[in-house]
N, C-alpha and C positions, 0 to 999 in steps of 0.2 A: 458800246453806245454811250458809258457814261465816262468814259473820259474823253472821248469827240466834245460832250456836250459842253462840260467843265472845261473844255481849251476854247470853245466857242464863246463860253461865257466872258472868260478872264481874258481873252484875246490875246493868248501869246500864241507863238508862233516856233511850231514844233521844230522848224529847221535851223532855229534862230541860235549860235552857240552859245554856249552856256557862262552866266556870267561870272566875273573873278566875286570869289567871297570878301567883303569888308574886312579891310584891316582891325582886331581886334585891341581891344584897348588893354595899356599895361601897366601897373602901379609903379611907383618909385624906384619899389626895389629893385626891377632889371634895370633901369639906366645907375643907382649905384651899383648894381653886381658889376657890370660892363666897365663902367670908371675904374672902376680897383682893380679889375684883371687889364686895360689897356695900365692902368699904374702899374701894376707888377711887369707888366713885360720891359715898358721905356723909360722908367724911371731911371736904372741902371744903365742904357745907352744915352740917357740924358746926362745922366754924372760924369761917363767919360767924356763925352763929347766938353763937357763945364770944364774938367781938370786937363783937358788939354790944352786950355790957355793961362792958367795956372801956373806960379815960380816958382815951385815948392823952397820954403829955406833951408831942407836938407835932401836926403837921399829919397826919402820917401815923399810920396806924390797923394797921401792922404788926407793933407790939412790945406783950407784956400789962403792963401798968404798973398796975392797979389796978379790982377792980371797982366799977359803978355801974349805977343804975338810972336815971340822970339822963338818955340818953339818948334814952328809951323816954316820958318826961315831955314833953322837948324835940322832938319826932319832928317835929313840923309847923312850927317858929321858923326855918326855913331857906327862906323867901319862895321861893327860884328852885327848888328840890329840890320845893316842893309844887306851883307852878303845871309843873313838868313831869311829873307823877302826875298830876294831873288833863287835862294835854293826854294822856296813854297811858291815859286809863282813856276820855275821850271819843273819841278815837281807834278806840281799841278796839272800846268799847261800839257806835259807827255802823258799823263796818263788821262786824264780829260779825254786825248784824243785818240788813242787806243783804247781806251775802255768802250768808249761807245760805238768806236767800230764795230768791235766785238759783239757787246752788247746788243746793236742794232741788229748784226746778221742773225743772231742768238734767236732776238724776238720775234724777226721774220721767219725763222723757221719754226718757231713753235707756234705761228697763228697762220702757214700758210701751208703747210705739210704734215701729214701723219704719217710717224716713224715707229718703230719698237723703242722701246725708253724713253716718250715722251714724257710722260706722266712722271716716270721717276726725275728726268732734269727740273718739272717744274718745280718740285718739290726740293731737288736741291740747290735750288736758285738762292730758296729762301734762309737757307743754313748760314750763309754768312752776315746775313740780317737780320737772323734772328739769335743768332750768338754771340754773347760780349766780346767785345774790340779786344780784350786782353786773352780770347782763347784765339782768337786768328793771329795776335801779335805773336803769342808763344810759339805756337803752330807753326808761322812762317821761320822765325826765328830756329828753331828747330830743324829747319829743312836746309836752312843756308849754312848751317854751322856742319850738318851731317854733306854735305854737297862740298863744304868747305868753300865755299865762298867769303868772301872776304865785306863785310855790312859797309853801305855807303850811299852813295848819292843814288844807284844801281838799283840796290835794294827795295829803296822806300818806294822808287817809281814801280819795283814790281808788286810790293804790298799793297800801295795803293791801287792798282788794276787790279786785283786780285777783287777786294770789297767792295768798287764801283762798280763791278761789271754788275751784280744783281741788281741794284737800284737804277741802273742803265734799262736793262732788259724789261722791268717790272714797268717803269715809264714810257718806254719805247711801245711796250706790249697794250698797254691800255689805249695807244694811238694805233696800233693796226690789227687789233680783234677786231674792229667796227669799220675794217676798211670794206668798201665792198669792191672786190676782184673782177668785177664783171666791166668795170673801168678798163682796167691791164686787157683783156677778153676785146673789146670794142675797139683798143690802138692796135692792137695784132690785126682786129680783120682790117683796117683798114691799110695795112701793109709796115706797119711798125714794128721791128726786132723787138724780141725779149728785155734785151738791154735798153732801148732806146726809150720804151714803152714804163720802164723801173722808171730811167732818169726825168723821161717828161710827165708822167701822171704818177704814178706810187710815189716818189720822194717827194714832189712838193706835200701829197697827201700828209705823210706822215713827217715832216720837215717840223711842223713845232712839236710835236714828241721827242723828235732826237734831239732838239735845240735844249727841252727843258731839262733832256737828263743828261745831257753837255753841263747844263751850270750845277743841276745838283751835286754832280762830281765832280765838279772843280771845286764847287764851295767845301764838303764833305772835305777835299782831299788838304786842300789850304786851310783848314780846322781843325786836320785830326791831329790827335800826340797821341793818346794809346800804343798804335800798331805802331808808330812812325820812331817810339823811344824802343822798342826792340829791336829793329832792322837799321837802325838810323849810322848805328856806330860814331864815329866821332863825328859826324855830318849833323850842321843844327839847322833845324828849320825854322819856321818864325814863333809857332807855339812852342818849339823846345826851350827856345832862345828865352823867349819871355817867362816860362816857367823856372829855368835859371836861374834869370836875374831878380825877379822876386825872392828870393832870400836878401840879398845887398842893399832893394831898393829899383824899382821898374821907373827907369826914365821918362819923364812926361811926353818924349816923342811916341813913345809905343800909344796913349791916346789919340797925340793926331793921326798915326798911321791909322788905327782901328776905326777913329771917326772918317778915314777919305774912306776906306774898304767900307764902311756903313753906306756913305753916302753914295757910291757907284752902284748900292744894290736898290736904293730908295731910287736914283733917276731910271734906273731901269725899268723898275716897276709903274714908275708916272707914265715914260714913253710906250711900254707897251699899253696901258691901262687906256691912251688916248689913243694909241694908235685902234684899239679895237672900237672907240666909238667910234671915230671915220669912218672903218669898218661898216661898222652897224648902221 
């Protein structure tokens, strides 16, 4: 009776949902804490992007002497700096696309079937993720030398499926533990095949899961040197290349190239970021 009376008094209205709490108020210091940690991160993708118009007057690209657009002209005249962009981009690109095969099938049977060794795959999913890049590089390396295989272009694309496939599965897996199956269930009765009922309801479902762990294993894969200077043999990829040539002095095209790869991942992020307000 006395809290009927107390809501009759104050006239709220018990169905009524409950309101968002007031944004709390915050002193100085988180908007400086926040400035100096966005400082730390682009401060240093700001500098390459600066010294990529930059004429250095010697070898090294450390000191501003003058700008130019000549380098952004010139991007591709460095023979050995392109064919190792194109060995990280087909690199990439093959095992980008088999890993996540993989991967994908991996994570659907770990959220949609219970087998015997579940529990231990989940568990060693994590082993390559959670082990430094130089025990998997040795490891691989190790295998191909005992296999006798001969390290190359071969190699690295299998090194690199080797490491993407967990971070495949793990993002995959986070998009279809929450799937609900009773979708697949309702195209069946309605006369739809197994297959047909994947392609038209399950994969659009989980279609930006696999999309995201498609880039993260590209990008991973076109970043790594660790694993890639074990297996790599005399094949350079573009971080090899550039870790090289920093002894002699790293050509100012290696900033433009780093500032276009920056900037393909920044439109990216705008067009999806807008495409989900449409969305919403």
């Amino acid at each position: 009776m006395a809290v009927a009376h107390t809501g009759i008094q104050t006239g709220e209205n018990p169905s009524a949902p409950p309101t968002q709490p007031e944004a709390r108020k915050h002193g100085p210091l988180l908007g400086i804490f926040t400035a100096v940690v966005i400082a730390y991160l682009f401060v240093p993708i700001i500098v390459m992007i600066a010294f990529g118009f930059n004429n250095p007057a010697g070898r090294f690209n450390f000191v501003w002497n003058e700008f130019t657009f000549e380098n952004y002209t010139t991007l591709f005249e460095i023979r050995e700096l392109t064919d190792s962009l194109k060995n990280s981009l087909v690199v990439a690109s093959i095992s980008t696309v088999i890993a996540t095969i993989i991967g994908t099938l991996i994570a659907l049977a770990l959220t949609r079937y219970r087998f015997r060794g579940r529990s231990g795959l989940n568990l060693f999913l994590f082993v390559p993720m959670a082990s430094p890049e130089v025990v998997l590089g040795v490891s691989l390396l190790a295998l191909f030398v005992t296999l006798g295989v001969g390290r190359g272009l071969t190699t690295i694309i299998i090194a690199h499926i080797a490491f993407s496939i967990s971070y495949v599965v793990v993002t995959v897996k986070a998009r279809t533990s929450g799937l609900d199956t009773n979708l697949e269930d309702a195209a069946q009765d309605l006369g739809a095949t197994p297959m047909t009922s994947f392609w038209t309801v399950t994969f659009p479902l989980i279609f930006p899961g696999i999309l995201a762990a498609g880039l993260l294993a590209f990008v991973l894969s076109l970043d790594d040197y660790v694993i890639t200077v074990f297996n790599a043999g005399s094949t350079s990829t573009l971080p090899l290349w550039i870790f090289g040539a920093s002894r002699i002095g790293v050509p100012t095209q290696v900033n433009v190239m780093g500032t276009l790869i920056f900037m393909i991942g920044v439109i990216y992020v705008i067009v999806s970021l807008v495409r989900e307000r449409r969305q919403r």
